[in-house]
C-alpha positions as CSV (number, residue, x, y, z in Angstrom):
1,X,0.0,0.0,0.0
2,X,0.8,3.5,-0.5
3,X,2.4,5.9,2.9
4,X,-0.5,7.4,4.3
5,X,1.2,10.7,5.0
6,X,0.6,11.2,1.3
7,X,-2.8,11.6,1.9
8,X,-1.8,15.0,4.3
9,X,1.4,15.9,2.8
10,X,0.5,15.4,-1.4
11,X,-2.6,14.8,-2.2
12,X,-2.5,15.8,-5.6
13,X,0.6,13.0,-5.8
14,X,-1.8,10.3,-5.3
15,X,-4.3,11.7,-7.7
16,X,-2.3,12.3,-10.5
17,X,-1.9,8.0,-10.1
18,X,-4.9,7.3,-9.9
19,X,-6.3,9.4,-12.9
20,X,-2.7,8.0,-15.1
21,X,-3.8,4.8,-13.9
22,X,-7.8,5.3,-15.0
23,X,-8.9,4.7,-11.1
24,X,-11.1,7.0,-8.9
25,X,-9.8,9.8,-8.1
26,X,-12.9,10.3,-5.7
27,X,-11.3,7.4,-3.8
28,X,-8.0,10.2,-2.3
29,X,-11.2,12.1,-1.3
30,X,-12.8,9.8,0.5
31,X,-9.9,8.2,2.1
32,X,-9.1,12.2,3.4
33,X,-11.8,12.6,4.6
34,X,-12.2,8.9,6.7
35,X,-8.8,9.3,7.8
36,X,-9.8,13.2,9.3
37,X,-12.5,11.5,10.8
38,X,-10.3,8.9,12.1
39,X,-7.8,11.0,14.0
40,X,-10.5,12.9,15.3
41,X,-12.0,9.9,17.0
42,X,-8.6,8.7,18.4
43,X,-8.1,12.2,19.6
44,X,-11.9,12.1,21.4
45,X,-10.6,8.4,23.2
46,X,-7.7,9.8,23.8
47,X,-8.8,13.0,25.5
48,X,-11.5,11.4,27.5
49,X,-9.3,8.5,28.3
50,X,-6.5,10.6,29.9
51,X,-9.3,12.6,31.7
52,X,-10.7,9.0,33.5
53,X,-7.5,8.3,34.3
54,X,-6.9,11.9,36.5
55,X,-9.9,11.7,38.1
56,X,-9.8,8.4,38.8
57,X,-6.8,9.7,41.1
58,X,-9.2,12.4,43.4
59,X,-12.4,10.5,43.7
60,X,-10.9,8.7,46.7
61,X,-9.7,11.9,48.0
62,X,-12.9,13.1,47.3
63,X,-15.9,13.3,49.6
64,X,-19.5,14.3,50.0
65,X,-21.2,16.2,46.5
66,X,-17.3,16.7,45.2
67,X,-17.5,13.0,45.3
68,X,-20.5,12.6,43.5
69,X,-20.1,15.3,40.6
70,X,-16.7,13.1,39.8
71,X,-18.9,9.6,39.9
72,X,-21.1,11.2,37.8
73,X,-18.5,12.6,35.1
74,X,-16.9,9.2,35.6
75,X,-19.8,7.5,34.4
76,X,-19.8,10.2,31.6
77,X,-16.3,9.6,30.5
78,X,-16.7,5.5,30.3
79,X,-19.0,5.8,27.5
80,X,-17.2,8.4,25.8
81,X,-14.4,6.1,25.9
82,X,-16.4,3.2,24.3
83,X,-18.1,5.1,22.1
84,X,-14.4,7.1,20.8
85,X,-12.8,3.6,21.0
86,X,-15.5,1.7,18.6
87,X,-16.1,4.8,16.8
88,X,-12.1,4.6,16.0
89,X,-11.5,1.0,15.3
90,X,-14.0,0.9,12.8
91,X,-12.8,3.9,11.2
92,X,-9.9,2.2,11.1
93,X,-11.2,-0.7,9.4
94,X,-12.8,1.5,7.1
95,X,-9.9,3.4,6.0
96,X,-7.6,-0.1,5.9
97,X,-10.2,-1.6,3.1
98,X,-9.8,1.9,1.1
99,X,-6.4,2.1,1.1
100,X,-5.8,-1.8,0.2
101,X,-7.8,-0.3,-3.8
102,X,-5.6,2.5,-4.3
103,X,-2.8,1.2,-6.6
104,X,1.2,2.1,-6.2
105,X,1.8,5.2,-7.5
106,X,2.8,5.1,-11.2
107,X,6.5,7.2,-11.9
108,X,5.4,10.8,-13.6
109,X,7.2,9.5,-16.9
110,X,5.5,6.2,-17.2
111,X,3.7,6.3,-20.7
112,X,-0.3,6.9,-20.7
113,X,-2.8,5.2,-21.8
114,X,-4.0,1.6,-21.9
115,X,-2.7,-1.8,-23.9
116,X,-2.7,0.4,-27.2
117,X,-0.3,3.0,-25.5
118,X,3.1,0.7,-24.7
119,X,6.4,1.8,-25.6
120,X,8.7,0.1,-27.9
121,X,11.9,1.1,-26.2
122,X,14.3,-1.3,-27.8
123,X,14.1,-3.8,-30.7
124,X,16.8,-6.8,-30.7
125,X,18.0,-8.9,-33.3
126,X,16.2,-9.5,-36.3
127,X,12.8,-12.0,-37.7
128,X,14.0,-14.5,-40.2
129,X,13.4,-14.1,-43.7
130,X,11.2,-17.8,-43.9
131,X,10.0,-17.1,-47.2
132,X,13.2,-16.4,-48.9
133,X,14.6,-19.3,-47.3
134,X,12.2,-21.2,-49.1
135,X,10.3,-22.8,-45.5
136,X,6.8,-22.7,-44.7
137,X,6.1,-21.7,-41.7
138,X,4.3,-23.9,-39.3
139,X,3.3,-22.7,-35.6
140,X,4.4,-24.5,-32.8
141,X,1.8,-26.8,-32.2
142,X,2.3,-28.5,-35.6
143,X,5.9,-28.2,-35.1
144,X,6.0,-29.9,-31.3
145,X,2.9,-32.7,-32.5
146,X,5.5,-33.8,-35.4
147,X,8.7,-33.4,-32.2
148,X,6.4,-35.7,-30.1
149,X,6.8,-33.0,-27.5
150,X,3.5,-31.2,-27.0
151,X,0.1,-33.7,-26.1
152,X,-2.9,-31.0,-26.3
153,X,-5.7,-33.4,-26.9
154,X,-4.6,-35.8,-23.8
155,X,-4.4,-32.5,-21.6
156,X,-7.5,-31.4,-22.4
157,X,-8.9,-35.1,-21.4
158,X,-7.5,-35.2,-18.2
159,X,-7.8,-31.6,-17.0
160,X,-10.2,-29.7,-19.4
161,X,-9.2,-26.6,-22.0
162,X,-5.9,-25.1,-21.7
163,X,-4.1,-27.8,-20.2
164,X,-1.3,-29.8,-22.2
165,X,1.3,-32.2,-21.7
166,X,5.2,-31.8,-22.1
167,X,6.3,-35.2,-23.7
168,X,9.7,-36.9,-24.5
169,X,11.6,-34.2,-26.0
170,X,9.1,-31.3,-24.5
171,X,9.7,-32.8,-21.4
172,X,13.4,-32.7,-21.9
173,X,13.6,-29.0,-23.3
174,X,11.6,-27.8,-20.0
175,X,14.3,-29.0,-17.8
176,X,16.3,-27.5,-20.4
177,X,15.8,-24.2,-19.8
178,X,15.1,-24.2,-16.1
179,X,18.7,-25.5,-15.5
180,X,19.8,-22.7,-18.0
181,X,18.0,-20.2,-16.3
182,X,19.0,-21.7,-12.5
183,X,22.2,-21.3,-13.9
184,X,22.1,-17.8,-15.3
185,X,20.3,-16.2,-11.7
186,X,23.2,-18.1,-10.0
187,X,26.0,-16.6,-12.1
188,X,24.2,-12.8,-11.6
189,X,23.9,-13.6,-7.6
190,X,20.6,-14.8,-6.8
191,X,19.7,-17.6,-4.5
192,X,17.7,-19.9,-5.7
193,X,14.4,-21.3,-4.2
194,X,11.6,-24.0,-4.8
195,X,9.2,-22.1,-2.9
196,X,5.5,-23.5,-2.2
197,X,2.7,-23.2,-4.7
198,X,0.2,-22.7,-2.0
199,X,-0.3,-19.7,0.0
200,X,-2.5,-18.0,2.8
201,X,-4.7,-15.1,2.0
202,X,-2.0,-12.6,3.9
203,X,0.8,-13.7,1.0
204,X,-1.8,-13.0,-1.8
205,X,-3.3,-10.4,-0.5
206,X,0.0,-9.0,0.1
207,X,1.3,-8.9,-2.9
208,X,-1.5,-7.0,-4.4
209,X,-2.9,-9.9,-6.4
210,X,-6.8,-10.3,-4.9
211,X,-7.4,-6.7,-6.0
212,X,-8.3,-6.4,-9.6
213,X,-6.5,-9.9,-10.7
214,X,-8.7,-11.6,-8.2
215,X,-10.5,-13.6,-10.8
216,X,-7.4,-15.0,-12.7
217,X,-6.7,-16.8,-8.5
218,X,-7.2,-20.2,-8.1
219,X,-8.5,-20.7,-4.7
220,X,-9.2,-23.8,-2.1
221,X,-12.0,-23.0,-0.3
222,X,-12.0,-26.0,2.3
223,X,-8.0,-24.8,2.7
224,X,-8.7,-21.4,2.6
225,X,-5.6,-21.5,0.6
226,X,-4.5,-20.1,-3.1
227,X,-2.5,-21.3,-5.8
228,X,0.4,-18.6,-7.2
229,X,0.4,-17.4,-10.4
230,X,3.8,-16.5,-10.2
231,X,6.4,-17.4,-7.8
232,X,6.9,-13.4,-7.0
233,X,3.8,-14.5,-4.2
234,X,5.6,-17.1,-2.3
235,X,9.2,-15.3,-2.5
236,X,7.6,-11.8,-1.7
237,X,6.1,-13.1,1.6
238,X,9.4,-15.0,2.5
239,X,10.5,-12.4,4.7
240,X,6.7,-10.4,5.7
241,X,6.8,-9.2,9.5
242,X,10.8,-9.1,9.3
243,X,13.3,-6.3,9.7
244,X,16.0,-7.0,7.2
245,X,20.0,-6.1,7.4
246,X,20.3,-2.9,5.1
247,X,24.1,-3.7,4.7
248,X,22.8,-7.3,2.8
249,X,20.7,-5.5,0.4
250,X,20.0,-6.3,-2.3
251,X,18.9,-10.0,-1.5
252,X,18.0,-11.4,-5.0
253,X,16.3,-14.6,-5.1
254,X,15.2,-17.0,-8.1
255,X,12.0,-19.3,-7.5
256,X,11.3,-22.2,-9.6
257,X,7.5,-22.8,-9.3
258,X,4.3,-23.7,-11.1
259,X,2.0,-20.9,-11.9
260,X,-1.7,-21.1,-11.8
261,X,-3.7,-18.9,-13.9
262,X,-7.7,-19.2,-14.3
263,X,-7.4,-16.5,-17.6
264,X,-11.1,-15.8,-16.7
265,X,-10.9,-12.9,-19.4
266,X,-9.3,-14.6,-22.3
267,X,-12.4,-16.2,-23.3
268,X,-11.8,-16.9,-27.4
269,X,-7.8,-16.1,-27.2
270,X,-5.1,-17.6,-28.2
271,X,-7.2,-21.1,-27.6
272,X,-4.5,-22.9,-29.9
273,X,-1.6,-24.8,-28.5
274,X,-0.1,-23.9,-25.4
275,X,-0.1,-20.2,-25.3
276,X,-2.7,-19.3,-23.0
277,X,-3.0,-22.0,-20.5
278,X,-4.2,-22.4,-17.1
279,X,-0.9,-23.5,-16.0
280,X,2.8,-23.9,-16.6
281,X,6.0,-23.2,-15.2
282,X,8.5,-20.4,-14.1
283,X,11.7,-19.0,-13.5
284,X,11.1,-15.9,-11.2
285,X,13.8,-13.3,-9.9
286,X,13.2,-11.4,-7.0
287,X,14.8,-8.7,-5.8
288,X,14.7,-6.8,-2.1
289,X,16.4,-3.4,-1.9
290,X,17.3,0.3,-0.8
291,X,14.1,2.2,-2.2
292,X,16.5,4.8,-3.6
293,X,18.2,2.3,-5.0
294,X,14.7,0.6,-6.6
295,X,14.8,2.6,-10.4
296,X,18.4,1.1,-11.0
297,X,17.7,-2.3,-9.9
298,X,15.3,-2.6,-11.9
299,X,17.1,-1.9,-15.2
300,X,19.5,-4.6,-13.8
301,X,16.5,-7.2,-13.5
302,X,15.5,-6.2,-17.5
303,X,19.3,-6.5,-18.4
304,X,19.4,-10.0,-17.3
305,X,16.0,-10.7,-18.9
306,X,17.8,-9.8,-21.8
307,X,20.7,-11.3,-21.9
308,X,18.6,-14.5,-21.2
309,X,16.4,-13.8,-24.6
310,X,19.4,-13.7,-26.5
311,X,20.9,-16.2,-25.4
312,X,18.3,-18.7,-26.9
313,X,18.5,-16.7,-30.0
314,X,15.3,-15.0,-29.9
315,X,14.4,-11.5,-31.7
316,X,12.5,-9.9,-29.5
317,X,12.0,-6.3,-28.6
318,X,11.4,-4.3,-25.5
319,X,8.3,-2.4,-23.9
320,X,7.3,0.0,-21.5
321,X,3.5,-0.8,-20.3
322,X,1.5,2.3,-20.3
323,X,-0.2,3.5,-16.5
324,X,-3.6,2.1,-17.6
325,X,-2.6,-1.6,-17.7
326,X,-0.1,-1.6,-15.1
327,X,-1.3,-4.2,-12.2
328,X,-2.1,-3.0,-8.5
329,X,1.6,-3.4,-7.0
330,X,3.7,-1.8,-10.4
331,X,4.7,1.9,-10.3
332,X,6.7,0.9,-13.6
333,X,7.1,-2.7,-15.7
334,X,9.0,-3.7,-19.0
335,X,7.6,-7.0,-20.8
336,X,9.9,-8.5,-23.3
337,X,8.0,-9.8,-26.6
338,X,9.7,-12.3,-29.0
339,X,8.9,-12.5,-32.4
340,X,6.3,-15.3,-33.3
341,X,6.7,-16.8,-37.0
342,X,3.1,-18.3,-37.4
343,X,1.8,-14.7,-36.1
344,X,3.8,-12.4,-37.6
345,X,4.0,-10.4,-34.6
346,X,5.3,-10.2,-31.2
347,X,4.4,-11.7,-27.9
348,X,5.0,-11.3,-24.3
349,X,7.4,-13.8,-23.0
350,X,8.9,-11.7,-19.8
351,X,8.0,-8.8,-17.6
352,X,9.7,-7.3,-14.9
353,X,7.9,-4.6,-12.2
354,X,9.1,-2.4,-9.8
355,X,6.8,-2.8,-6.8
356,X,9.0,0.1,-5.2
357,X,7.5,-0.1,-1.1
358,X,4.0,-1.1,-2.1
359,X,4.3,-5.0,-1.2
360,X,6.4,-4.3,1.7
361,X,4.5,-2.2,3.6
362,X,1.4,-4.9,3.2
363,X,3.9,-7.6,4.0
364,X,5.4,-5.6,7.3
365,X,9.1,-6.0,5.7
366,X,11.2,-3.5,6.7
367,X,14.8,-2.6,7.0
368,X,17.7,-0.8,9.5
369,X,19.0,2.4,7.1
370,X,20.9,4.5,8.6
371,X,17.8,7.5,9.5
372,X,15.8,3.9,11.1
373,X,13.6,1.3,10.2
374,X,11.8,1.8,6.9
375,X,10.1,-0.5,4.0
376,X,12.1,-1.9,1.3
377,X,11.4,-1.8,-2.1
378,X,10.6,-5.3,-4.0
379,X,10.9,-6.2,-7.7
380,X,10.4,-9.2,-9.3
381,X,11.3,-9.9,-13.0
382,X,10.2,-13.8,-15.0
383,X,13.7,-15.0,-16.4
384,X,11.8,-18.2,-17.8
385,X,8.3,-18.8,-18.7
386,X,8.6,-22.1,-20.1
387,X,5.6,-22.5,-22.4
388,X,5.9,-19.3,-24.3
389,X,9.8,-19.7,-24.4
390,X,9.4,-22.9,-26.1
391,X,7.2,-21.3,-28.3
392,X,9.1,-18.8,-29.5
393,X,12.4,-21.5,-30.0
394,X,9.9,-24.1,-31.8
395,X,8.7,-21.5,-34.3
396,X,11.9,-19.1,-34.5
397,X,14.3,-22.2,-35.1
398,X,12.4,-24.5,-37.7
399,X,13.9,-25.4,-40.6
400,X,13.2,-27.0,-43.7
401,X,12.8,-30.8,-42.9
402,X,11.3,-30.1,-39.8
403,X,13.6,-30.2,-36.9
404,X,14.5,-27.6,-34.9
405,X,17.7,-26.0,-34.4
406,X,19.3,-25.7,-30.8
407,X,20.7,-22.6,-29.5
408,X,24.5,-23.0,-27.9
409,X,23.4,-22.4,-24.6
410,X,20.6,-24.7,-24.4
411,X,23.1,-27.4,-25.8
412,X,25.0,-28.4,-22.9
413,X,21.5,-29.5,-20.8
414,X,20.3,-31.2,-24.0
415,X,23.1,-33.9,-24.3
416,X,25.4,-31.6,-26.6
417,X,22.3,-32.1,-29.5
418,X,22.4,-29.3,-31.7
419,X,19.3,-30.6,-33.5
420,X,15.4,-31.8,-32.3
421,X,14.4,-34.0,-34.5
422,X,10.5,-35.2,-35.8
423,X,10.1,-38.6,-34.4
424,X,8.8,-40.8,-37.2
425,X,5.8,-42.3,-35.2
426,X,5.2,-39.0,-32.9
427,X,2.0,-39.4,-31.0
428,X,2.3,-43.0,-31.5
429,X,1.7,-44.0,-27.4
430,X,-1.6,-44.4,-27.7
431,X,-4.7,-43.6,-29.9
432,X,-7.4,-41.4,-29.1
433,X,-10.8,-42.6,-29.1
């Protein structure tokens, strides 16, 4: 959540997010105006409270009508108290649930606008010339049914639409990149974590992710437990209600997890292969820091995004979201789109956010700097998000008879193969009836 003080100190700050952001801007007035009320009613208590506790002093001093007057304004004073006191707390409540709907403030340069409005800010490497390379495209779907790596119509028989299986080789090139991207966090200093898939409401919550992406949450009612849609959940709450060593700042940490998504919106899209599915799995750094230091950590977490892209020998290009489709927690996020063949466009594959304080101070995680304990700043950036990046290397490195070409990196967890190759049988297992 946002510092309060804002709300007395810069109004207009909070405003101008909100309106970039397409939010109520009624909502800074109201919260004023419940938080006025608020302090007033803590200030009644207060007052009363410290007046029951003087006289409580002199009425056994006190004798005859003295005595009885200061009975009487006794008497007075205890519901005062109770009323002040109730008054307060739900106030308090009150002002709690309209803070937890106003999201992070976006930076003043962030672009405006919705989806339409992003920002290319940087295009890398260059599509492939199919055509004049005398190859037919075919998406990836086609290209991991012929691998014997992608199994749509047995997923969708055990677990409904948008669920798939990784098979044989597509089993294989998952592990594939997790190790590679394991490897990569490792190399740039992050600790890696298998954190859990399953959280409590607090985590969730938390992280800003029952607000407006409440209906994309899987939830387990009898467990009153939900399952992440990104390991940023389980590694953000990792260290709510502690006070952290500034000096070991930044603490970066990589969590491999499954990601749950219910894509209640998406209704119609991308229903093809294994785009836009209800779950997969995902390389996720994280990063805790100095808020001042938030904007440049942030570029570091796209830098390794990058250099992650290119090292599967992806194009792909760069973009700044625009204020209107930022989520709750995000004062600024990059996504990284790779070019998709069968498309002829590009896709998201990563995104990395700077949540600057907004998680921590819903988490209660906090640090010693040298003017005292404040709130950190977290980050979180996807290095891997294995069924998109295996769509973009299916389609990007086809070639002419059908296999797939291997990127260097990707070799050495692959058994040195520099090739995938259609199986003659693929699919073979088993027939459908």
């Amino acid at each position: 959540m946002i510092d309060a003080r804002l709300l007395r100190t810069d109004p207009d700050r909070i405003r101008r997010s909100q309106l970039a952001r397409g939010e109520s801007v009624e909502l800074v007035d109201k919260l004023i105006s419940v938080d006025e009320s608020r302090r007033q009613a803590i200030a009644a208590y207060e007052s009363a409270r410290a007046e029951q506790k003087d006289l409580g002093k002199l009425i056994p001093k006190a004798q005859g009508e003295e005595k009885t007057t200061l009975l009487a304004r006794t008497k007075e004073l205890s519901e005062l108290v109770k009323t002040n006191e109730s008054a307060a707390k739900q106030l308090e409540v009150e002002f709690g649930e309209l803070m937890l709907g106003v999201g992070n403030l976006v930076f003043d340069d962030v672009p405006e606008g919705g989806e339409d409005d992003y920002v290319v800010r940087e295009t890398i490497g260059t599509p492939r010339d199919f055509e004049a390379e005398g190859i037919t495209v075919r998406d990836h779907l086609d290209l991991g049914e012929a691998l014997g790596a992608i199994d749509v119509p047995r997923g969708a028989k055990v677990s409904g639409s948008r669920f798939y299986y990784l098979t044989g080789v597509g089993a294989e090139l998952e592990l594939a990149l997790i190790n590679l991207a394991m490897q990569t966090a490792i190399a740039n200093g992050f600790t890696p974590i298998i954190p859990p898939a399953l959280v409590k409401p607090s985590a969730m919550e938390g992280t800003g992710f029952l607000g407006q992406a409440a209906d994309d949450v899987y939830r387990l009612e009898a467990d009153d437990l939900y399952l992440v849609g990104t390991a940023e959940v389980p590694l953000a709450a990792y260290h709510s209600e502690e006070i952290l060593d500034a000096a070991a700042l930044p603490m970066r940490y990589a969590g491999y997890s499954p990601s749950y998504r219910r894509e209640a919106g998406s209704y119609g899209k991308d229903t093809r292969g294994i785009f836009r599915v209800h779950w997969f799995d995902k390389v996720e750094m994280f990063s805790y820091c100095d808020p001042e230091d938030s904007q440049a950590e942030h570029q570091r977490l796209l830098g390794f995004e990058k250099d992650f892209i290119s090292k599967l020998e992806l194009p792909f290009q760069v973009l700044e979201l625009a204020a209107g489709d930022l989520g709750l927690s995000a004062a600024r996020k990059y996504d990284c789109y790779a070019w998709i063949p069968s498309q002829q466009r590009y896709r998201e594959i990563t995104s990395t956010s700077n949540c600057t304080e907004f998680q921590a101070r819903r988490l209660n995680i906090r640090a010693r700097f040298a003017n005292g304990t404040a709130p950190v700043a977290t980050l979180n950036g996807t290095l891997c998000a294995i069924t998109r990046t295996i769509i973009a290397l299916l389609e990007n490195h086809q070639q002419a008879d059908g296999s797939i070409h291997v990127p260097v990196a990707l070799r050495p967890f692959l058994a040195g193969r520099d090739r995938l190759v259609p199986r003659p049988t693929a699919g073979a297992q088993g027939q459908q009836r």
